[in-house]
ChimeraX commands (.cxc) that place a marker at each C-alpha (Angstrom):
marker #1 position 0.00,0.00,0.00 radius 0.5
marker #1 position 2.69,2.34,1.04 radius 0.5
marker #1 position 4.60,1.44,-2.26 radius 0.5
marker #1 position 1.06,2.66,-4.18 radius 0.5
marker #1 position 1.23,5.93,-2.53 radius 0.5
marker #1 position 4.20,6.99,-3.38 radius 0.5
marker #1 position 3.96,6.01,-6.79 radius 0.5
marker #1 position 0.61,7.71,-7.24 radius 0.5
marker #1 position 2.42,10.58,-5.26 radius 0.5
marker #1 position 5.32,10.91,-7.99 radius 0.5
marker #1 position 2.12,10.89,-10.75 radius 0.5
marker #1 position 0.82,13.19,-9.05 radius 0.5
marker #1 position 3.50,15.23,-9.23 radius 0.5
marker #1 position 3.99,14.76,-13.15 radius 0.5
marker #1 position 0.93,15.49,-13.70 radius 0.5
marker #1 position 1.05,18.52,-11.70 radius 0.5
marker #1 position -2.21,17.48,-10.02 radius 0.5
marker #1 position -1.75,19.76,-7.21 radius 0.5
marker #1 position -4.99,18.97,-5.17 radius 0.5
marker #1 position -4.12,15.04,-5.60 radius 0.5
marker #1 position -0.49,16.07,-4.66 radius 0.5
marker #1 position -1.83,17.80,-1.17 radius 0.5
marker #1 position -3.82,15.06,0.00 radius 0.5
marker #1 position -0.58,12.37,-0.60 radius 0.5
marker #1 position 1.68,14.09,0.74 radius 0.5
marker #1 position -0.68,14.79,3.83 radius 0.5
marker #1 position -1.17,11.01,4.01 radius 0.5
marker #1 position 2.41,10.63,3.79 radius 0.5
marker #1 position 3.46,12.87,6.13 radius 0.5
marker #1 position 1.06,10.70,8.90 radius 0.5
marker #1 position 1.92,7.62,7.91 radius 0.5
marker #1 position 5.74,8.48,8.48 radius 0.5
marker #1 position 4.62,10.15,12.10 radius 0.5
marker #1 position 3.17,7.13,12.77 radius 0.5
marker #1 position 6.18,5.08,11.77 radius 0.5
marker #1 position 8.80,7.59,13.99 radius 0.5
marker #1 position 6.11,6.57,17.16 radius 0.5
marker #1 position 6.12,3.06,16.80 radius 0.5
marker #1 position 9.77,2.61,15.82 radius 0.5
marker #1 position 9.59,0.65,13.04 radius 0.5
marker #1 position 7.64,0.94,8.87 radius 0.5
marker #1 position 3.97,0.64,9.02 radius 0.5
marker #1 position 2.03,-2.63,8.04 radius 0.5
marker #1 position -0.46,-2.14,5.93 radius 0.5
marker #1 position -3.32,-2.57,8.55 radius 0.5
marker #1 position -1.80,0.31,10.25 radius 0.5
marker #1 position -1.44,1.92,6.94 radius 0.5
marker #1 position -5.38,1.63,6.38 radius 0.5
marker #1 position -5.43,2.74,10.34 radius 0.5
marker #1 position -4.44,6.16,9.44 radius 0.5
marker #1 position -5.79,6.69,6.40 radius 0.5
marker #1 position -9.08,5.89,7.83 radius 0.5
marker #1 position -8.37,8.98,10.84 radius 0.5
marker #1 position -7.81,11.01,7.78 radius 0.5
marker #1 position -10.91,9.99,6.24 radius 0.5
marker #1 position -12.33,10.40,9.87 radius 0.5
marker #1 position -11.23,13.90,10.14 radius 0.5
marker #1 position -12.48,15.06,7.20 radius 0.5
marker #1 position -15.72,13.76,7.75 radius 0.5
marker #1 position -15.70,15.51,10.77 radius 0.5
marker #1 position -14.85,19.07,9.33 radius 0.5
marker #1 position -17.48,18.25,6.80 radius 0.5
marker #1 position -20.02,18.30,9.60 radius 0.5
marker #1 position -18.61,21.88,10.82 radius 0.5
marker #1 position -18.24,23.51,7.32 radius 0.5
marker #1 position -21.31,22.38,6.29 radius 0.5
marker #1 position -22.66,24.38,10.29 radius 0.5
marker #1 position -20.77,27.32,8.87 radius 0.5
marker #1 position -22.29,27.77,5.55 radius 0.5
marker #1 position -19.22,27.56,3.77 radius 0.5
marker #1 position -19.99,24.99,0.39 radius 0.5
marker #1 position -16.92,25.37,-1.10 radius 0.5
marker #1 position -14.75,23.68,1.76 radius 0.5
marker #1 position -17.41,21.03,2.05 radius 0.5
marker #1 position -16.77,20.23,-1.82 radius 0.5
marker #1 position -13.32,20.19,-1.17 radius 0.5
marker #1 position -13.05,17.92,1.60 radius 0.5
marker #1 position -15.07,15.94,-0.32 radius 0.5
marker #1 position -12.98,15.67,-2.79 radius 0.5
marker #1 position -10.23,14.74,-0.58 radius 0.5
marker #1 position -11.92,12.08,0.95 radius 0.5
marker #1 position -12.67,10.39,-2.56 radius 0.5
marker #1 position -9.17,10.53,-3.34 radius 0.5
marker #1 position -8.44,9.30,0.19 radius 0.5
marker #1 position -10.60,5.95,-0.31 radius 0.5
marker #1 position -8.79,4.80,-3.08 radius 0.5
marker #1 position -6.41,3.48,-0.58 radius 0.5
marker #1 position -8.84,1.95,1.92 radius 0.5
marker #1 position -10.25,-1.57,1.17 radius 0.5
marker #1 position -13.58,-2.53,-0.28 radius 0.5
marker #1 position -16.17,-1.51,2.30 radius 0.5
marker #1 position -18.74,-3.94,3.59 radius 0.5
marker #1 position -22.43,-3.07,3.09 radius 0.5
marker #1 position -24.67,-2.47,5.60 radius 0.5
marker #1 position -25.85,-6.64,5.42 radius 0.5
marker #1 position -22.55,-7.73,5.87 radius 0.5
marker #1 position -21.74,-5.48,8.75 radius 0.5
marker #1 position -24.87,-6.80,10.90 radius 0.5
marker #1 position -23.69,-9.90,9.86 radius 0.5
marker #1 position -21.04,-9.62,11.67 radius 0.5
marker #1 position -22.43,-7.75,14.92 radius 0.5
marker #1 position -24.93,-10.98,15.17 radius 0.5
marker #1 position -21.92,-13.25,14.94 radius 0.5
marker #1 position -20.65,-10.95,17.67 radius 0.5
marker #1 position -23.47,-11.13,20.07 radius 0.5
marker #1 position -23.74,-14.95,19.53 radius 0.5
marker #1 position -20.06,-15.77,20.41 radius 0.5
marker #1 position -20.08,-13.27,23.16 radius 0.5
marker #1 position -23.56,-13.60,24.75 radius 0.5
marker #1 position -23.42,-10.22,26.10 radius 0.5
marker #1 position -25.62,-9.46,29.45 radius 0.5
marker #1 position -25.21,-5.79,29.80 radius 0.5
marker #1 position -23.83,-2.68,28.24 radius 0.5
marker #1 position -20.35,-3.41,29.89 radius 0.5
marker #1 position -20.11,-5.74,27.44 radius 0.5
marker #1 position -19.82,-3.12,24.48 radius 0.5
marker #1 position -16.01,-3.39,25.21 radius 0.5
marker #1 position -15.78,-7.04,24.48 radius 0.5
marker #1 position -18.38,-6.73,21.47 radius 0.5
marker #1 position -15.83,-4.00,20.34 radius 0.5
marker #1 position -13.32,-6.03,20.87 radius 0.5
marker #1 position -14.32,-9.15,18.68 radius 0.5
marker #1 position -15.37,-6.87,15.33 radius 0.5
marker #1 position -13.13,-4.48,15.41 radius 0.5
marker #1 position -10.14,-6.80,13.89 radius 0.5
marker #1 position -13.20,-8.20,10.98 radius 0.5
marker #1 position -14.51,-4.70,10.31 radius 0.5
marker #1 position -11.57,-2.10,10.83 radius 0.5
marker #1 position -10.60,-0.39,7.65 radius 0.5
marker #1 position -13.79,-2.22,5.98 radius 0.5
marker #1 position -16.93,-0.47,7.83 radius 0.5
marker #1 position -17.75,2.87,8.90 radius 0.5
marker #1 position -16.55,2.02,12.94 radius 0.5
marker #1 position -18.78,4.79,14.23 radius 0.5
marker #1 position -21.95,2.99,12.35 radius 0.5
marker #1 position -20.98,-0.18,13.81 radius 0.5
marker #1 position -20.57,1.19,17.54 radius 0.5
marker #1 position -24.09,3.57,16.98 radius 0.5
marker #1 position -25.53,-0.59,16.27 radius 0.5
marker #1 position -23.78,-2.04,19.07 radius 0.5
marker #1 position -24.96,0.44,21.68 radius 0.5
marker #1 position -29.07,0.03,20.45 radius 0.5
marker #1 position -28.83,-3.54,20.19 radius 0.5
marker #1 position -27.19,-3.65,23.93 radius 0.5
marker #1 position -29.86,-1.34,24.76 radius 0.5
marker #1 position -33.07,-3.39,23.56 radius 0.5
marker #1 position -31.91,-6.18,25.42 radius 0.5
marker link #1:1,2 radius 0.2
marker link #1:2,3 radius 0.2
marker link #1:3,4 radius 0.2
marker link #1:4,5 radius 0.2
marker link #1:5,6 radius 0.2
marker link #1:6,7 radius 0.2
marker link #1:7,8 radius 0.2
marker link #1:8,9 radius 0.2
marker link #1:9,10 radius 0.2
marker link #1:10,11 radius 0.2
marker link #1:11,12 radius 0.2
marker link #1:12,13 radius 0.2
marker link #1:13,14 radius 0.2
marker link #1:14,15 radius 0.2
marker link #1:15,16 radius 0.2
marker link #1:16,17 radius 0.2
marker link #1:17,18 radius 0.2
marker link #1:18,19 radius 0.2
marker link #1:19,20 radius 0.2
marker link #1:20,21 radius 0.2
marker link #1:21,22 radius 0.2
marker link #1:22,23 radius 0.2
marker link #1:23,24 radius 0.2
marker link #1:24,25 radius 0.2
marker link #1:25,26 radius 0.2
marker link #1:26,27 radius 0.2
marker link #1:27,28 radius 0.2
marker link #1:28,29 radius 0.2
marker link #1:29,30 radius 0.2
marker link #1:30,31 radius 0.2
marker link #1:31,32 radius 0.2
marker link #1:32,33 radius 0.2
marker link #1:33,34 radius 0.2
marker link #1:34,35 radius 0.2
marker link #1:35,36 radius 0.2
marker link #1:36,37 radius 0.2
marker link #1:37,38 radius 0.2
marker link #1:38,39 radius 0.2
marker link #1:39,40 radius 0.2
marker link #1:40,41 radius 0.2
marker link #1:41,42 radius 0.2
marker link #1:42,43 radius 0.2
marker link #1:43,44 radius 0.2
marker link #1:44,45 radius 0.2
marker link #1:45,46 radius 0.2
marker link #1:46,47 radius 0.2
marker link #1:47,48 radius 0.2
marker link #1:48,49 radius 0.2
marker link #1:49,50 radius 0.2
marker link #1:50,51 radius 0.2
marker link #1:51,52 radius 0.2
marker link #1:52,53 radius 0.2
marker link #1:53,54 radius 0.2
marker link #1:54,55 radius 0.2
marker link #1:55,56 radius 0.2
marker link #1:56,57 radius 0.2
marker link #1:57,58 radius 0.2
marker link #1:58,59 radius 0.2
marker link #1:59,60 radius 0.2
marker link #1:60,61 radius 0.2
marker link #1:61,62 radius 0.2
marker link #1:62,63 radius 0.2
marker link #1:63,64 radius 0.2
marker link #1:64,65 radius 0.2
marker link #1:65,66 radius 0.2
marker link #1:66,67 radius 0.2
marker link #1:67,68 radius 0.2
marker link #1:68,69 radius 0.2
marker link #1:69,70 radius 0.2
marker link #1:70,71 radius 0.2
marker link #1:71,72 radius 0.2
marker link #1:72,73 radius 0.2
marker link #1:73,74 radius 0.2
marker link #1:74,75 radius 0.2
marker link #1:75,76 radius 0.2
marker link #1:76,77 radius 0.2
marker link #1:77,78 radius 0.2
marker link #1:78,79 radius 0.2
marker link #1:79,80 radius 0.2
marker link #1:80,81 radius 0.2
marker link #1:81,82 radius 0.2
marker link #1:82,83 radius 0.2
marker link #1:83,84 radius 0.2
marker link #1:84,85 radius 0.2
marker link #1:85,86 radius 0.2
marker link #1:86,87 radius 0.2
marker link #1:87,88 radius 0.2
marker link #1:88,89 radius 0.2
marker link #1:89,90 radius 0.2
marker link #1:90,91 radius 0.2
marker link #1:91,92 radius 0.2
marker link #1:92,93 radius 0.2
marker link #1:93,94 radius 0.2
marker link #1:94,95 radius 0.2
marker link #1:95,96 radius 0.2
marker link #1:96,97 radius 0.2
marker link #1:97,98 radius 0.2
marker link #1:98,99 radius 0.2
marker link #1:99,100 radius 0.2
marker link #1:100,101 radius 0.2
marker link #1:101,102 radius 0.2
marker link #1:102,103 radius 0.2
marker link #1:103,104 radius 0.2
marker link #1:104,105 radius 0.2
marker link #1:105,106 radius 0.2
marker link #1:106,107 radius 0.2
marker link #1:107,108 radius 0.2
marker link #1:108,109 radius 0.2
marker link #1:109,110 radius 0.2
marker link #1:110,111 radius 0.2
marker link #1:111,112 radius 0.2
marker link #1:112,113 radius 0.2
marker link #1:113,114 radius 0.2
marker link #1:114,115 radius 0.2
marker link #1:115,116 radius 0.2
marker link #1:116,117 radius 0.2
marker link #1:117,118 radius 0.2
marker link #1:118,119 radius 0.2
marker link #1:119,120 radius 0.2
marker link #1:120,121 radius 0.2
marker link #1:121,122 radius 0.2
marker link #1:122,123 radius 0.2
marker link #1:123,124 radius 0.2
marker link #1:124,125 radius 0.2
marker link #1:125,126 radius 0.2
marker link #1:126,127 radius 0.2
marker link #1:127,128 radius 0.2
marker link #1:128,129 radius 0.2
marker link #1:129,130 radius 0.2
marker link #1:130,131 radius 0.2
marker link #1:131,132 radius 0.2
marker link #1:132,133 radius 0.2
marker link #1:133,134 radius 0.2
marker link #1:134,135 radius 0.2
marker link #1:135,136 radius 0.2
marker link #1:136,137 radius 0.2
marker link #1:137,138 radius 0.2
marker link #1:138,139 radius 0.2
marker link #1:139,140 radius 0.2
marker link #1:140,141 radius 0.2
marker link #1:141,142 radius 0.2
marker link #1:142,143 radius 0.2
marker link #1:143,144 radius 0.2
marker link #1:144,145 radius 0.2
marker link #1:145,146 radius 0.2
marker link #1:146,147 radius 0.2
view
């Protein structure tokens, strides 16, 4: 993945794609933070790790631009984002992501809402990088509740 990026990086640059170009080099600049704090070059589960907190963030200042009025950062962002997901893996649809929280709650058998951790716990390795985490928690907790 990391070997993708800086290829598409370097066509960005030939092309002189400069919005492209920003968003890479953003990336990049994270993913090599990220490598400097754990000491050694990213896998490419944490790869998809931090491009999904970029993808997070931006989703994020979506919700505030879009507060503010102010269309033309929401289109931009936007635009990031897409470029952003080309890097991410195929996401799951909504079927295949209550799939999976079923599966959860029959391996687990939770009792209580203190079990959200351990329901957490067991999808988060299936879903990360693949489903929309907040989505999946937002299910977790109302299933948990209409227990």
């Amino acid at each position: 993945m990391r070997n993708k990026l800086l290829s598409d990086l370097t066509q960005a640059m030939k092309n002189q794609d400069k919005e492209t170009l920003s968003v890479l080099r953003m990336v990049k600049g994270a993913i090599q933070l990220e490598e400097i704090n754990n000491k050694h070059e990213v896998t490419d589960d944490e790869f998809i790790g931090v491009v999904s907190k970029q993808i997070k963030t931006r989703k994020e200042s979506i919700v505030e631009f879009e507060k503010a009025g102010r269309n033309d950062l929401v289109e931009q962002t936007t635009k990031e984002i897409e470029i952003l997901n080309k890097y991410m893996p195929e996401q799951l649809s909504e079927e295949e992501v209550l799939k999976v929280i079923d599966e959860a709650f029959n391996t687990i058998k939770p009792q209580s809402n203190k079990d959200m951790g351990k329901l957490m716990g067991y999808v988060n390795p299936i879903l990360r990088g693949k489903a929309d985490m907040s989505f999946v928690s937002k299910t977790i907790k109302e299933k948990l509740d209409n227990m």
